[in-house]
KOLMAR-96278 format. One record per residue (C-alpha): x, y, z; residue in one letter; residue number from 0. Coordinates in pm, 1 decimal, padded with zeros to 6 digits, m for minus. Last residue first. Layout:
N
X / Y / Z / r / k
X / Y / Z / a / NUM
...
This chain:
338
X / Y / Z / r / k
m11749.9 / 13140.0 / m09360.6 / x / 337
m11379.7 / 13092.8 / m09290.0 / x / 336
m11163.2 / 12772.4 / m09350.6 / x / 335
m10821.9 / 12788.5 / m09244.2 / x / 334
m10588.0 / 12577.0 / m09383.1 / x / 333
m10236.7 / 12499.1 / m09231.1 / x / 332
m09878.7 / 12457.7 / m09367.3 / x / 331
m09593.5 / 12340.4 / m09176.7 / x / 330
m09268.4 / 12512.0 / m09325.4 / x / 329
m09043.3 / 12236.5 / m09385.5 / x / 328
m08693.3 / 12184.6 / m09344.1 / x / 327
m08382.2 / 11973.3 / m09483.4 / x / 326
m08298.4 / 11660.0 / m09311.6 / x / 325
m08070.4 / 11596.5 / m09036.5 / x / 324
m07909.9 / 11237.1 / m09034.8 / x / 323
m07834.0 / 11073.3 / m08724.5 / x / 322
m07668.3 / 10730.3 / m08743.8 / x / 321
m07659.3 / 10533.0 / m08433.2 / x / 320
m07370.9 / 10448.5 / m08260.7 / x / 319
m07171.9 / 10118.5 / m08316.5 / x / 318
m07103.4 / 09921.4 / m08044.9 / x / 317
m07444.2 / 10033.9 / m07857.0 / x / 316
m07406.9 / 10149.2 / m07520.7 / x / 315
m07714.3 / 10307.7 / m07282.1 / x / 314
m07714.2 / 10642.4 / m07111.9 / x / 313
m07628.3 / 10765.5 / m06753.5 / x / 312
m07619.0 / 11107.9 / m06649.5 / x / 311
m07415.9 / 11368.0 / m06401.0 / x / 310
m07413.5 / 11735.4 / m06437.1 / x / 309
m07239.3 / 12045.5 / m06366.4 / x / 308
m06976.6 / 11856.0 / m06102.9 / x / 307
m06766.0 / 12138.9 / m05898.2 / x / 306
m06365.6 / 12167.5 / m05772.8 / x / 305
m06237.7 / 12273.3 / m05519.8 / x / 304
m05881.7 / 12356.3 / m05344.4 / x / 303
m05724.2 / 12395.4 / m04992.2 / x / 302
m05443.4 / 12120.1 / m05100.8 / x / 301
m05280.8 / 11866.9 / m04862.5 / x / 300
m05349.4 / 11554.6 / m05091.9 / x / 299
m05675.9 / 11557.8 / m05293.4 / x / 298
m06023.4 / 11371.4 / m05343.7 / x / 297
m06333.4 / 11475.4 / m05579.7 / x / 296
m06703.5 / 11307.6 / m05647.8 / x / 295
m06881.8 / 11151.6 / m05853.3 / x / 294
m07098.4 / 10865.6 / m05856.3 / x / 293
m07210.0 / 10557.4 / m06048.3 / x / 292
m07347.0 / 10203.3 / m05866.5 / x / 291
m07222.5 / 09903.3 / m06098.7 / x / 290
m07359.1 / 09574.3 / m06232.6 / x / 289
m07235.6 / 09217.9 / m06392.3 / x / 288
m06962.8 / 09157.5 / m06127.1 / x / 287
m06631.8 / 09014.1 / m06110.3 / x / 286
m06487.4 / 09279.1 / m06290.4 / x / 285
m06297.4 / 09209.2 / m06636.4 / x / 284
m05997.3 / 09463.2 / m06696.3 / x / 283
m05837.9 / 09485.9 / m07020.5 / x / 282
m05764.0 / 09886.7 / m06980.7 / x / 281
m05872.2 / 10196.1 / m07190.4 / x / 280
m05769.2 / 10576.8 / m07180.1 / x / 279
m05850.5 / 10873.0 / m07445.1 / x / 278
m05706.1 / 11147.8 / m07329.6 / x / 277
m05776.5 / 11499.0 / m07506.2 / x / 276
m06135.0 / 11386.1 / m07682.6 / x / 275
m06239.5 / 11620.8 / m07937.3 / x / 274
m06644.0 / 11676.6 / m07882.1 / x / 273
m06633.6 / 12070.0 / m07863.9 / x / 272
m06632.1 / 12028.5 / m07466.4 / x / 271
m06288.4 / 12164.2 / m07495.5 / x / 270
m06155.6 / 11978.6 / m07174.4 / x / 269
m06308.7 / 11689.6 / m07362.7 / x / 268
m06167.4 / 11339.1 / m07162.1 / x / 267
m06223.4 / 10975.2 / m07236.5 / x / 266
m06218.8 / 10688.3 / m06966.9 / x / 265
m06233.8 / 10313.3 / m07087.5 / x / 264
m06335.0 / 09979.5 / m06932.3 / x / 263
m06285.1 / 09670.0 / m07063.7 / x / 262
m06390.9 / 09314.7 / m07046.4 / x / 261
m06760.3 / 09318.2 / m06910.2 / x / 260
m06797.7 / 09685.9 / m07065.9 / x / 259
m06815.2 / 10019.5 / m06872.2 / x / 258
m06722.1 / 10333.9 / m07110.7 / x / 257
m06659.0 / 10636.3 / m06867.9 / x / 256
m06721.9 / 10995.7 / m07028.9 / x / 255
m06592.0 / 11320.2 / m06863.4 / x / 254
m06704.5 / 11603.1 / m07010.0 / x / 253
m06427.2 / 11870.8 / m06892.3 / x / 252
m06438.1 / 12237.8 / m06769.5 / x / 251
m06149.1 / 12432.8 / m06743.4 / x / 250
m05959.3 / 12543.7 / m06428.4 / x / 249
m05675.5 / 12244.5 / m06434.1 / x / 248
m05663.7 / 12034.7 / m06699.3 / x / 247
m05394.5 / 12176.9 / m06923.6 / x / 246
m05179.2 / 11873.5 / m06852.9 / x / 245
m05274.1 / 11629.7 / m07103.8 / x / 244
m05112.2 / 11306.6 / m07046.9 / x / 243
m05323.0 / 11039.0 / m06963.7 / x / 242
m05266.5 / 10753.7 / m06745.3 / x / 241
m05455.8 / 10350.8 / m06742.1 / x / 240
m05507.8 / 10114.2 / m06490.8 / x / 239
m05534.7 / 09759.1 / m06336.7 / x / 238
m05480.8 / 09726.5 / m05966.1 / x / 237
m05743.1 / 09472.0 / m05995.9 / x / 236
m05935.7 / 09632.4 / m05670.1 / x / 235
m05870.2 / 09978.3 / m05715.0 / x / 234
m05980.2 / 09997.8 / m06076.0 / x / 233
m05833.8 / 10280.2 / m06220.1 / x / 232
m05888.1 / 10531.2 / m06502.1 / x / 231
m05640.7 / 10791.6 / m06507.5 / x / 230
m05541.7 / 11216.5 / m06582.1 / x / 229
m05297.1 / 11373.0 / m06588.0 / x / 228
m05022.9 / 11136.5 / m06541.9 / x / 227
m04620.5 / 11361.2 / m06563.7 / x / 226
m04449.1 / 11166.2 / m06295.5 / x / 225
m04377.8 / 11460.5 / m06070.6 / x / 224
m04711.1 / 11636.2 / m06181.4 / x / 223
m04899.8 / 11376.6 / m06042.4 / x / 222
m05269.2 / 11483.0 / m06162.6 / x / 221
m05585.5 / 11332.4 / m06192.6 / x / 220
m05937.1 / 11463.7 / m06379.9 / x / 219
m06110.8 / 11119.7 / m06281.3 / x / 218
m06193.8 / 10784.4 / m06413.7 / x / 217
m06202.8 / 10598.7 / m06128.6 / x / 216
m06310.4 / 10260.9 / m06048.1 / x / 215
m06442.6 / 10098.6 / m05701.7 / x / 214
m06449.3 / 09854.4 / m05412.8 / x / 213
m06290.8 / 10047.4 / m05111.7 / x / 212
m06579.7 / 10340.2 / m05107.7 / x / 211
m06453.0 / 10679.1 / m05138.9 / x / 210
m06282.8 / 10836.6 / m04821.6 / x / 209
m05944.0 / 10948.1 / m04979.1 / x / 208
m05724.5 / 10877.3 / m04724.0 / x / 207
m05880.6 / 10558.4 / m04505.7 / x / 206
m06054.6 / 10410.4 / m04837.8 / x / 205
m06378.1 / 10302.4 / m04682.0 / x / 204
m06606.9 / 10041.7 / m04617.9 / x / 203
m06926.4 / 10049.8 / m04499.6 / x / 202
m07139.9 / 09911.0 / m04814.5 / x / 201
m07025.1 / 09578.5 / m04833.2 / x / 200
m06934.1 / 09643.5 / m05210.0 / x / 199
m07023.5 / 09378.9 / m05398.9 / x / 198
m07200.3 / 09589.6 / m05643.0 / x / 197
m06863.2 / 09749.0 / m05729.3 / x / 196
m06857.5 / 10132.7 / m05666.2 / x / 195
m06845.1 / 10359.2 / m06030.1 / x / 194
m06649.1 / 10705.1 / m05970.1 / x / 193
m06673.5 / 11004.4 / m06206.0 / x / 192
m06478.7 / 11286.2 / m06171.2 / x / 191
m06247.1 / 11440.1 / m05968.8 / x / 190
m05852.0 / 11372.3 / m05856.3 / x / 189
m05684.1 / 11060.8 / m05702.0 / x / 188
m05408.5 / 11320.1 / m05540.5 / x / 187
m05079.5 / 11165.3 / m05510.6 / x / 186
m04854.9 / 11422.3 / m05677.0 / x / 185
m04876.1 / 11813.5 / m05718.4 / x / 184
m05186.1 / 11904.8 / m05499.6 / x / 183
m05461.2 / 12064.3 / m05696.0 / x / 182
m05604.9 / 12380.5 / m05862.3 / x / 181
m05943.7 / 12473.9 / m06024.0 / x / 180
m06079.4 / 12108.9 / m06098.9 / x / 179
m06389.2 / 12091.6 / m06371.6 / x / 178
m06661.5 / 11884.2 / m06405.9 / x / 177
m06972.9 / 11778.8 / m06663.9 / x / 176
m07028.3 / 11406.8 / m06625.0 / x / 175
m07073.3 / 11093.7 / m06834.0 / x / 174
m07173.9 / 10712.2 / m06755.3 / x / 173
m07212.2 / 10487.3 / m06991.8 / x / 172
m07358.7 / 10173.1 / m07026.5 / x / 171
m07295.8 / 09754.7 / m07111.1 / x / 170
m07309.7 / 09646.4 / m06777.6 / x / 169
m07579.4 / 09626.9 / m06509.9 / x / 168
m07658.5 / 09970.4 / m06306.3 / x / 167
m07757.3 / 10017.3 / m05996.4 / x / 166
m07967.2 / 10199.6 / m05781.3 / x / 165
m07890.1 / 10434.5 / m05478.9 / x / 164
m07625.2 / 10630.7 / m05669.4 / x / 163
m07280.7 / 10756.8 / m05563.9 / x / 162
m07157.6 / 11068.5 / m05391.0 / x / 161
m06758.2 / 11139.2 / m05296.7 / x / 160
m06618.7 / 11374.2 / m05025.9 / x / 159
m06211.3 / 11365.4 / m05008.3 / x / 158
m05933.5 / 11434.9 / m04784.7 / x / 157
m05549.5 / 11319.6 / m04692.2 / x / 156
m05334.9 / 11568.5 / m04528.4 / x / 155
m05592.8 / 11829.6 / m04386.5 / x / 154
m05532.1 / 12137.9 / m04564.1 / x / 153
m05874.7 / 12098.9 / m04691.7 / x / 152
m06098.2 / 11968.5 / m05020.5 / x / 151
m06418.6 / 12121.0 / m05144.1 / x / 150
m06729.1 / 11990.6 / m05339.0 / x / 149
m06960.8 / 12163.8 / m05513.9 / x / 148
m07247.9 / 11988.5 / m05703.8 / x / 147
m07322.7 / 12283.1 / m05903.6 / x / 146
m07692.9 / 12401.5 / m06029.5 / x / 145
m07633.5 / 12763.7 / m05825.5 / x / 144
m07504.2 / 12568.2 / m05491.3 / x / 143
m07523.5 / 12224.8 / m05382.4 / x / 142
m07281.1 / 12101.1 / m05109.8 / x / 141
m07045.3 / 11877.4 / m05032.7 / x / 140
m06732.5 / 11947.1 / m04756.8 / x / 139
m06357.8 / 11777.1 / m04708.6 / x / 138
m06227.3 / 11815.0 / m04369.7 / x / 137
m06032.6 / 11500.5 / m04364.1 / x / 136
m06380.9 / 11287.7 / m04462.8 / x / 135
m06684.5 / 11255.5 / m04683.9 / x / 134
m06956.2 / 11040.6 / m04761.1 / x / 133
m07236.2 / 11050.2 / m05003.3 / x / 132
m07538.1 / 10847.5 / m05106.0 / x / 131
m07759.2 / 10980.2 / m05390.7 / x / 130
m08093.8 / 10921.6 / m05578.7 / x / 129
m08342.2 / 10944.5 / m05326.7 / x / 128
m08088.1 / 11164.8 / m05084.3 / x / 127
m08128.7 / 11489.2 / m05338.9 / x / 126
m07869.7 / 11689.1 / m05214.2 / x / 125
m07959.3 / 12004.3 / m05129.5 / x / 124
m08011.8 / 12361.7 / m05223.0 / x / 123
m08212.3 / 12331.6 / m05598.7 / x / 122
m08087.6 / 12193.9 / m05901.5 / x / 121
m07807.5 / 11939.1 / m05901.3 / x / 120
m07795.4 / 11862.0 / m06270.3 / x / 119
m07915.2 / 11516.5 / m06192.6 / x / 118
m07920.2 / 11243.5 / m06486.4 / x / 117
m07994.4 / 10849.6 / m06419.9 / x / 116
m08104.9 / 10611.7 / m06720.6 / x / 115
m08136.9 / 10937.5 / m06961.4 / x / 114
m08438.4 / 11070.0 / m07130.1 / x / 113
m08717.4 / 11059.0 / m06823.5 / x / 112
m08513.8 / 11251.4 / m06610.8 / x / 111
m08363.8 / 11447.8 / m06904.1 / x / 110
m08734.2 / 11622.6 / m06954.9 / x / 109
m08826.5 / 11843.8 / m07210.5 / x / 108
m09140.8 / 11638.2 / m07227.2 / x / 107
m09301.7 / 11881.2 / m07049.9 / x / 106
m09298.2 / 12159.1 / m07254.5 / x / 105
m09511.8 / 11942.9 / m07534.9 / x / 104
m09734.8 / 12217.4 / m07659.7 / x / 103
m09481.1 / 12440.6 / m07813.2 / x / 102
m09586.1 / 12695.7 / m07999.3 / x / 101
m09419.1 / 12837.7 / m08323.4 / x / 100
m09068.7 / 12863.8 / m08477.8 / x / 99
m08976.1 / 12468.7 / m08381.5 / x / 98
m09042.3 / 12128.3 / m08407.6 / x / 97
m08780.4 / 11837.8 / m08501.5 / x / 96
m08926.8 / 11563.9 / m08642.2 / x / 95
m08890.4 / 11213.7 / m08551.7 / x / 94
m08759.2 / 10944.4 / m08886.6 / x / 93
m08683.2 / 10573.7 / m08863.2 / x / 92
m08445.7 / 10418.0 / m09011.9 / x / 91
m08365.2 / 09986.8 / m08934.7 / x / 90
m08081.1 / 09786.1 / m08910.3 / x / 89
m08176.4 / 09628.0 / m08533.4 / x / 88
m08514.0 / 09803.6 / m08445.4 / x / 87
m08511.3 / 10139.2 / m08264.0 / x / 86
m08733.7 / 10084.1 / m08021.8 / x / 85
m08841.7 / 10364.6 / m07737.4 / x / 84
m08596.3 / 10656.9 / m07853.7 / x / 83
m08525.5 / 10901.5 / m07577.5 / x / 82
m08446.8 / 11268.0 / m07754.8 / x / 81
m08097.2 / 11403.7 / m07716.1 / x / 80
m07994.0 / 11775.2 / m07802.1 / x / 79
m07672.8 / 11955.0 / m07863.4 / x / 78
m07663.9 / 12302.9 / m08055.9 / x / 77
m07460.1 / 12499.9 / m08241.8 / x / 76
m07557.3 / 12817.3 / m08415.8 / x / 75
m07271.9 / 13026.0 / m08325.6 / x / 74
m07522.1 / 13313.2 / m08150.4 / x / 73
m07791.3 / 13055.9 / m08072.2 / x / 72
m07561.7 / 12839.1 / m07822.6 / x / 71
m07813.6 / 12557.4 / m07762.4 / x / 70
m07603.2 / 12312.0 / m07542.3 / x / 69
m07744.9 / 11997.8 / m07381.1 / x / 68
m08077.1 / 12024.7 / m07508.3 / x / 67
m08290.0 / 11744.8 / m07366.8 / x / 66
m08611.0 / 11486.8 / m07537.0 / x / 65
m08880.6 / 11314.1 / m07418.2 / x / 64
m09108.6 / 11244.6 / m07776.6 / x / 63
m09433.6 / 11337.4 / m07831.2 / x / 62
m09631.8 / 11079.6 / m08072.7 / x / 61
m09711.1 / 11217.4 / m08398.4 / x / 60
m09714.3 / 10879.1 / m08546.6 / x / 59
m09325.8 / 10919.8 / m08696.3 / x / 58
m09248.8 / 11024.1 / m08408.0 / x / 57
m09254.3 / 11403.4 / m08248.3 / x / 56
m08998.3 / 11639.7 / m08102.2 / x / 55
m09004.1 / 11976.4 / m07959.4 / x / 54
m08836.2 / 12319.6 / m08014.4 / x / 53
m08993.6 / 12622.3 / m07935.4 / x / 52
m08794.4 / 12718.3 / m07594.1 / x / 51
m08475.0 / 12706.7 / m07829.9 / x / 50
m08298.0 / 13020.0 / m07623.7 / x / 49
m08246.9 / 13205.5 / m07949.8 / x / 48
m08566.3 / 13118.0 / m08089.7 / x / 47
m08644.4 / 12895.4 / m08392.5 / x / 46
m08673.6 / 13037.8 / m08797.6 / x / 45
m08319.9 / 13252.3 / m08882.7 / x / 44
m08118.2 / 12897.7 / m08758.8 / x / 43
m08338.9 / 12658.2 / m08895.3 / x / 42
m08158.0 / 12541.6 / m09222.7 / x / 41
m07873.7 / 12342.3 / m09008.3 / x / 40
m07547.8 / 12415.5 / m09183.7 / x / 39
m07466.8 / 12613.1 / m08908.7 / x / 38
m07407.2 / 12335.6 / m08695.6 / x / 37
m07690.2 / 12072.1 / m08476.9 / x / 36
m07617.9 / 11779.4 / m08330.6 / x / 35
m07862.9 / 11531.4 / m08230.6 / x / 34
m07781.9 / 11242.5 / m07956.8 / x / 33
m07965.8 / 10930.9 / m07952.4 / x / 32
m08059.6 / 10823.4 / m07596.0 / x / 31
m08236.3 / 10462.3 / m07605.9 / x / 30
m08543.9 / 10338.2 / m07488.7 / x / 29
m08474.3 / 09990.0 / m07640.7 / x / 28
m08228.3 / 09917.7 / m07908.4 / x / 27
m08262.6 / 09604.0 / m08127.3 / x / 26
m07897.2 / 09473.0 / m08242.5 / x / 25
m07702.3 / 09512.1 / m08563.6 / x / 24
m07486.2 / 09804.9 / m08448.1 / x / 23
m07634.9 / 10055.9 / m08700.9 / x / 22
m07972.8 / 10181.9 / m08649.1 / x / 21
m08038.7 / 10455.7 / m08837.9 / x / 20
m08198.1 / 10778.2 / m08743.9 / x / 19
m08368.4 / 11023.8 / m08995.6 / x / 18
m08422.9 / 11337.3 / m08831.1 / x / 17
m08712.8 / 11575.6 / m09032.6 / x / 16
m08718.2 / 11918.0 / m08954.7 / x / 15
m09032.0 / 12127.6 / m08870.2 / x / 14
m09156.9 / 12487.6 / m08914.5 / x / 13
m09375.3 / 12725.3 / m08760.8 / x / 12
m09344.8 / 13097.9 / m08892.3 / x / 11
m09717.6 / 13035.1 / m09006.2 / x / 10
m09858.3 / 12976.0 / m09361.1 / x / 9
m10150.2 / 13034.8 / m09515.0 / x / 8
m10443.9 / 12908.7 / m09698.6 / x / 7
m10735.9 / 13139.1 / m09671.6 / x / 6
m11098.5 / 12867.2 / m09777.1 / x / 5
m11396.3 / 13083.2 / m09869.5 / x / 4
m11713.4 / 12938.3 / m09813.3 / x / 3
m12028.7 / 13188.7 / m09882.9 / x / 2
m11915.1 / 13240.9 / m10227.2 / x / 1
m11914.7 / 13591.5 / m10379.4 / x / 0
């Protein structure tokens, strides 16, 4: 019997490859690639049903930042987005996907350190290093359960809107998770994302709604009377853009606002399955080069609320990355025993 025996085996850990192409012709730096997985992904029976297992690594074996939007287990779906430091102009590279066995790299499940700005209003407060805020007519913030909750009154005109410390120079986006339960039937500006002018003197306010004077909205709106459902508007070129889906009230929506030098655009998913129900643009060139973000709700004589899931920003590329999931591997390991 030899004195070195060498057991080969295999554990439940597995790992799948994720080629990503560049594809907008220009060098990308830190940026947030998003990763969708469908049943057709071969990992289903392997990684846990919450997705605790799951981290990513480069091509060196590098740890990678990385958040899962959505991991419904049960319909085997899943969003995720890992934090790419350079993804040169044309170019593939590959990260793998971890999962099935231990996962050393817990802390780089992070969104903080994947997305430009991201709060997901943990805790009991608002956190005041990020945010300012101001509200008026009886309108209230708060932070409740992981919701930014905000709350309108009887009074005739209120609002309560929050909007970043730092700021943010164009090309990005900004996205949010939100939903409106009811609302006035005309005149109300609605909730959702707001982005305040750099310019802004930083004391004035709109004396019925209470955001800053200087800003855009791309908000959950609704004017029954002239059938808009939902707008982007800059309130200091007057230019602006209407939807018309109506079912928006009581359902949650990603919200996603597209801020370019010449155009802005707003886009809607009340189904949150990645189908956009408005999709709103308008030839509108800002005479600045950088933006604070918010959100934050405003209504017309209504008693009604509404709450903000999340907020984040990530960079803009023309053209998106390509993301191409690759089948798994088990990871094999050798074990050497005397």
């Amino acid at each position: 019997m030899p004195s070195l025996a060498k057991l080969v085996y295999f554990q439940p850990a597995a790992r799948t490859p994720v080629k990503i192409t560049e594809q907008s012709g220009v060098d990308l730096l830190n940026y947030q690639v998003r990763i969708i997985l469908d049943s057709a992904w071969d990992g289903w029976d392997i990684v846990k049903p919450d997705g605790s297992d799951i981290f990513f690594l480069d091509e060196q074996g590098n740890p990678i930042y990385y958040w899962i939007e959505v991991f419904d287990y049960a319909n085997r779906s899943a969003v995720l987005w890992v934090k790419i430091p350079l993804l040169p102009a044309n170019d593939t590279k590959t990260i793998y996907m971890h999962f099935g066995g231990i996962n050393p790299y817990k802390a780089y499940r992070d969104p903080e350190n994947v997305f430009d700005l991201f709060d997901d209003f943990l805790g009991t407060a608002l956190d005041t290093n990020k945010w300012n805020s101001n509200t008026g007519g009886g309108a209230t913030l708060s932070v409740q359960n992981g919701l930014l909750m905000i709350h309108t009154s009887t009074t005739t005109y209120s609002g309560a809107w929050i909007w970043s410390k730092k700021l943010f120079d164009i090309p990005f986006i900004v996205e949010a998770k939100a939903i409106r339960h009811n609302a006035y039937s005309g005149g109300e500006r609605g909730t959702g994302i707001m982005l305040v002018y750099s310019d802004w003197d930083g004391t004035s306010f709109d004396p019925y709604y209470y955001y800053p004077t200087r800003v855009i909205l791309a908000t959950i709106h609704r004017y029954t009377y002239y059938g808009r459902y939902n707008m982007i508007y800059d309130f200091v070129s007057g230019n602006h853009a209407y939807g018309s889906y109506s079912d928006n009230l009581g359902k949650w929506c990603l919200i996603r606002a597209i801020i370019l030098s010449d155009r802005q655009r707003a886009q809607f998913d009340f189904n949150l399955d990645g189908s956009i129900e408005d999709d709103l643009e308008i030839a509108n060139t800002p005479a600045v080069s950088s933006f604070y973000v918010g959100v934050g709700a405003a209504d017309y004589r209504t008693d009604s609320d509404a709450q903000i899931d999340w907020i984040r920003v990530r960079k803009y590329a023309s053209v998106e990355p390509l993301v191409e999931i690759q089948p798994s591997v088990y990871i094999r390991k050798d074990m050497d025993l005397m």
